[in-house]
C-alpha positions as CSV (number, residue, x, y, z in Angstrom):
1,X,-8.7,-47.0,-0.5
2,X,-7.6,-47.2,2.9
3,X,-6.6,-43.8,4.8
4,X,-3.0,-44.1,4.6
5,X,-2.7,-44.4,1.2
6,X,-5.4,-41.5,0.6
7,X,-2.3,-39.9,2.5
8,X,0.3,-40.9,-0.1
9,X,-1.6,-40.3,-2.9
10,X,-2.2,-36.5,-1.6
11,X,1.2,-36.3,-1.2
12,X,2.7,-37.7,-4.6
13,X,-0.1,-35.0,-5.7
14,X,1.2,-32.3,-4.1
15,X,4.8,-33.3,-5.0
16,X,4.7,-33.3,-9.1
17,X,0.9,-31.8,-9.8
18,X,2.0,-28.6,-7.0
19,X,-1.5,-28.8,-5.5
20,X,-4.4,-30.8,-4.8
21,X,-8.0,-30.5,-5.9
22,X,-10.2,-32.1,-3.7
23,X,-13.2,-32.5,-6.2
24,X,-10.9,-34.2,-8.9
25,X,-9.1,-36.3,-6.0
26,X,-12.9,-37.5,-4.7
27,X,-13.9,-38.2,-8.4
28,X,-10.7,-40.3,-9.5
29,X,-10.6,-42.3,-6.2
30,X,-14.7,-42.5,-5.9
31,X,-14.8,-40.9,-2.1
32,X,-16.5,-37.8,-0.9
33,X,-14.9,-34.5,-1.6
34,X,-16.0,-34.4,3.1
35,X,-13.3,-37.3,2.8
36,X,-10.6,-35.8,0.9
37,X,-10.8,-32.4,2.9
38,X,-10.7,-34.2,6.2
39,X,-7.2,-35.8,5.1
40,X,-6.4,-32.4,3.7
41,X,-6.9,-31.2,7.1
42,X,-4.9,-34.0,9.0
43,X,-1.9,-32.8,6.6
44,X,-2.1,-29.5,7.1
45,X,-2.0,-30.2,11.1
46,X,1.3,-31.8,10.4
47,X,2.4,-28.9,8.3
48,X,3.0,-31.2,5.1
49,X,0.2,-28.6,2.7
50,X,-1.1,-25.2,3.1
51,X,-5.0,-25.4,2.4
52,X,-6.7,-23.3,0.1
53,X,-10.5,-23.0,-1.0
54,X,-10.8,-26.1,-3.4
55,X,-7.7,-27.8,-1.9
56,X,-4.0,-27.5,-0.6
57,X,-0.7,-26.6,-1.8
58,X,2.5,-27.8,-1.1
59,X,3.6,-26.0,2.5
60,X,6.4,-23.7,2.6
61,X,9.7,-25.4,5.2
62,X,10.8,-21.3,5.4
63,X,7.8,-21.8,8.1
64,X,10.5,-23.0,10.9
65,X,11.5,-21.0,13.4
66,X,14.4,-18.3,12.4
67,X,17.4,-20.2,14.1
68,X,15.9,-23.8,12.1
69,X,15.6,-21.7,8.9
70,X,19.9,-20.7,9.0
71,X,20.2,-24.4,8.6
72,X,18.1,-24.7,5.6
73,X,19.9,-24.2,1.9
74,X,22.6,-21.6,2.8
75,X,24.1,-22.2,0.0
76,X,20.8,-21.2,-2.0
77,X,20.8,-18.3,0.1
78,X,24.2,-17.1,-0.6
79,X,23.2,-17.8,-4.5
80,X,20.2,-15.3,-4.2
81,X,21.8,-12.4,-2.2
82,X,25.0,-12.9,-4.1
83,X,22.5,-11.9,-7.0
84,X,20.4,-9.6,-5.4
85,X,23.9,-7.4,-4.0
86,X,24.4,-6.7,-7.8
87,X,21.2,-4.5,-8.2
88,X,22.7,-2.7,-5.4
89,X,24.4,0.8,-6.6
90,X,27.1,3.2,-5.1
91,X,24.9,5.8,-3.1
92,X,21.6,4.9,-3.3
93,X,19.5,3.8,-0.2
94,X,17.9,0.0,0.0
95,X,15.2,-0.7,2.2
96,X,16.5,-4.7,3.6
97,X,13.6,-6.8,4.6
98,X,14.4,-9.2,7.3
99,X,15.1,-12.9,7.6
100,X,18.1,-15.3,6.9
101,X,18.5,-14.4,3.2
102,X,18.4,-10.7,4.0
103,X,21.1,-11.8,6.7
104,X,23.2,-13.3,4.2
105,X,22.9,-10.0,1.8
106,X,24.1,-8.0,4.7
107,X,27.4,-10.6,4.7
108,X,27.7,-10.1,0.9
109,X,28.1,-6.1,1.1
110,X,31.0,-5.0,0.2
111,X,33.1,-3.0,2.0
112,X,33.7,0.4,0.0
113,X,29.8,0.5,-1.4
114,X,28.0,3.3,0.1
115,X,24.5,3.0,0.9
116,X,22.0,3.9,3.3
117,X,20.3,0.3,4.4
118,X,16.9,0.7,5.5
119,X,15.3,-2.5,7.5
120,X,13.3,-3.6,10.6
121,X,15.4,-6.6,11.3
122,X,18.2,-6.0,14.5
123,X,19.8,-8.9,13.4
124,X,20.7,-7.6,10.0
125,X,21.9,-4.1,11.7
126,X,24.0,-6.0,13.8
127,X,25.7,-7.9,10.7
128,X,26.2,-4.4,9.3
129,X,28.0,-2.7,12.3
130,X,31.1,-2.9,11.1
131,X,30.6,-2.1,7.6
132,X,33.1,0.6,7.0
133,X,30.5,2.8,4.6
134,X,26.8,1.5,5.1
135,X,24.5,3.7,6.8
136,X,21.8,2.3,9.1
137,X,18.3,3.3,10.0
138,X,16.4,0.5,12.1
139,X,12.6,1.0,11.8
140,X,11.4,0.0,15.6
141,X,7.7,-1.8,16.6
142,X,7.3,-4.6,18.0
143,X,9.6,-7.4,17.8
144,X,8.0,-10.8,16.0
145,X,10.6,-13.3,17.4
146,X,10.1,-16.3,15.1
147,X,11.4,-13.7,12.0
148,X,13.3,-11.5,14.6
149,X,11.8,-8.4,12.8
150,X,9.8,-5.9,14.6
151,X,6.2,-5.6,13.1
152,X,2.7,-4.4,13.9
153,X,1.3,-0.6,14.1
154,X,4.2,1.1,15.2
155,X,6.6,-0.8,12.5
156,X,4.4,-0.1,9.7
157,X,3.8,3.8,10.8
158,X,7.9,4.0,10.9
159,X,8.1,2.6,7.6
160,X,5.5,4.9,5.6
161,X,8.3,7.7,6.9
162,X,11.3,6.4,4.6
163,X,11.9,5.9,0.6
164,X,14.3,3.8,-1.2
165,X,15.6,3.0,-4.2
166,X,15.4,-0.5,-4.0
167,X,13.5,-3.1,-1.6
168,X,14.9,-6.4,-1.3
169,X,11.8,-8.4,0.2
170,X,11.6,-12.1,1.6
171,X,8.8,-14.1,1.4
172,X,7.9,-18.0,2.7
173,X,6.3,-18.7,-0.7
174,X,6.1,-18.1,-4.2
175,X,3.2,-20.0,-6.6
176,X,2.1,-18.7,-9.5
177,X,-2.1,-18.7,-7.9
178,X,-1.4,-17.7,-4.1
179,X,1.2,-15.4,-5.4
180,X,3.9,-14.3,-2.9
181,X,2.9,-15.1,1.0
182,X,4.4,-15.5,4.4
183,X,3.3,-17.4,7.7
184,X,2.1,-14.0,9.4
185,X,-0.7,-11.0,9.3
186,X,1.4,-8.8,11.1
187,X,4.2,-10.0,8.9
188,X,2.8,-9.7,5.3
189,X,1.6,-6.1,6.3
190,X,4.8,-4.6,7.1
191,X,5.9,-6.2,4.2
192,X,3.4,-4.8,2.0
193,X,4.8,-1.0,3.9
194,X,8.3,-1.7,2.8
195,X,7.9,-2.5,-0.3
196,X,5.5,0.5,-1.2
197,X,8.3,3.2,-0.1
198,X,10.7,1.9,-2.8
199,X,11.0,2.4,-6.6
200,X,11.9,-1.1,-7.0
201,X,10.9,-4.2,-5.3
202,X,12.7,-7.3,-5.7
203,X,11.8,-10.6,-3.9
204,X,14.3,-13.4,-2.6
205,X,13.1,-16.6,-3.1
206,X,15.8,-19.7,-2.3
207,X,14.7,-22.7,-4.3
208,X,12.4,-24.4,-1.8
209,X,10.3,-21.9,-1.5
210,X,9.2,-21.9,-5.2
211,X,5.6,-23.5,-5.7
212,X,5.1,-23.5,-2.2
213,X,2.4,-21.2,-0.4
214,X,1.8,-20.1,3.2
215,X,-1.7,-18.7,4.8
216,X,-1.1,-14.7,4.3
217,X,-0.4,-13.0,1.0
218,X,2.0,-9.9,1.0
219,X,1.6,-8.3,-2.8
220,X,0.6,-9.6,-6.1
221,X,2.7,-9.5,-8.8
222,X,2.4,-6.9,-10.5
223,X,3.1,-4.8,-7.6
224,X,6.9,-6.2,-7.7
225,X,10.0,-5.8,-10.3
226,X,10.8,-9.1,-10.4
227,X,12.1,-12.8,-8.7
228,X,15.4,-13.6,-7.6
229,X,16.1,-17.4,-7.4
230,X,18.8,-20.3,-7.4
231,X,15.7,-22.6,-8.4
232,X,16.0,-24.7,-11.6
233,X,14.7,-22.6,-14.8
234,X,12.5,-25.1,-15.7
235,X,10.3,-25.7,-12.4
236,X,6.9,-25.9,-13.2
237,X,6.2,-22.6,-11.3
238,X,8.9,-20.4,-12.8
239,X,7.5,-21.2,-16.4
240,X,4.1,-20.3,-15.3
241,X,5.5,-17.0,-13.7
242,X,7.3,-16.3,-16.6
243,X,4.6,-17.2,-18.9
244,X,3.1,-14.6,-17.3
245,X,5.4,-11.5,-17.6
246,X,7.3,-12.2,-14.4
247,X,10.8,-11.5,-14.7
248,X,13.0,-13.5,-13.2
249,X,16.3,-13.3,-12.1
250,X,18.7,-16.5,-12.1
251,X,21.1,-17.1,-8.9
252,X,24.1,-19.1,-8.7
């Protein structure tokens, strides 16, 4: 089989099996499992999987940088904070992770709910300035551009100071193996901080990034209340999450 359809047949893999497995790849095509983690490793150059030990995964597009990621399922967006606002009740305080899906949950706040929104993201501060009854506390570090969130030592300290009721937390992907996971180390950690000074911990999860994984996990699941998605019921992953105890929460 010639490299280019090695390719293909990676690919088809990854889009209706979710993932690859280089040992049963080398045995049905009769190559070298050296072979199929070379091509593995061309792909993953191009961004098209996200390798893991044994093989690669189908690469999260939430990757792009934050202006390319507005332009990427709005409406799935809107679906998933339109859902997520609901958990939100009069009073309480919500710690509001960054991103463009916390950016559209900021939007969907209505105007005569009181809350106190906890977040590291100036961007979602900024949507909020006008809210006639929202109170704002921005957590400061240093500012990781491609999320524009701030992040690192300082971030994390900041956030070990607050408690919420309620964390509503972004990720790049969600697979029932790698779990939840997001494109940075810096990233994932003040993640993991946010979500460990609230007493419940939702994630938001538009469709595309369900069965897709990126290089840094942020929390297993049982370290979460639940999913928040527009994504089809019936995807492969949801019915292994759910299989599994996840609870899931439909969008849209």
């Amino acid at each position: 089989m010639l490299a280019a359809e090695r390719r293909d047949h990676l690919l088809e893999l990854l889009a209706t099996e979710g993932k690859v497995v280089a040992k049963d790849v080398a045995a049905a095509l009769g190559i070298s499992e050296d072979s199929v983690r070379r091509d593995l490793r061309d792909l993953a150059a191009e961004g098209l999987c996200q390798r893991v030990y044994g093989g690669a995964l189908p690469a999260s597009p939430a990757m792009a940088g934050y202006a390319e990621r507005q332009s990427v399922t709005p409406g799935g967006k809107r679906k998933v904070a339109a859902a997520a606002v609901e958990l939100i009740r009069p009073g309480s305080a919500l710690i509001l992770d960054g991103g463009t899906t916390a950016l559209a949950v900021a939007g969907l706040l209505p105007a005569d709910l009181d809350c106190t929104v906890i977040t590291h993201s100036p961007t979602v501060v900024a949507a909020l300035l006008e809210h006639p009854r929202a109170e704002l506390f921005l957590l400061g570090g240093r500012v990781f551009k491609h999320s524009a969130v701030a992040c690192g030592a300082a971030a994390v300290e900041a956030a070990q100071n607050v408690s919420a009721d309620l964390c509503l937390l972004g990720v790049t992907g969600v697979h029932p193996e790698a779990g939840l996971t997001t494109g940075d180390a810096d990233e994932a950690a003040m993640k993991r901080a946010l979500a460990g000074r609230a007493a419940e911990t939702w994630i938001l999860a538009s469709a595309e990034k369900i069965g897709a994984a990126s290089p840094f996990r942020v929390l297993p699941w049982d370290r979460v209340t639940g999913l928040i998605t527009d994504a089809a019921p019936d995807h492969p992953a949801l019915e292994r999450l759910a299989a599994a105890g996840v609870e899931i929460r439909p969008a849209g």
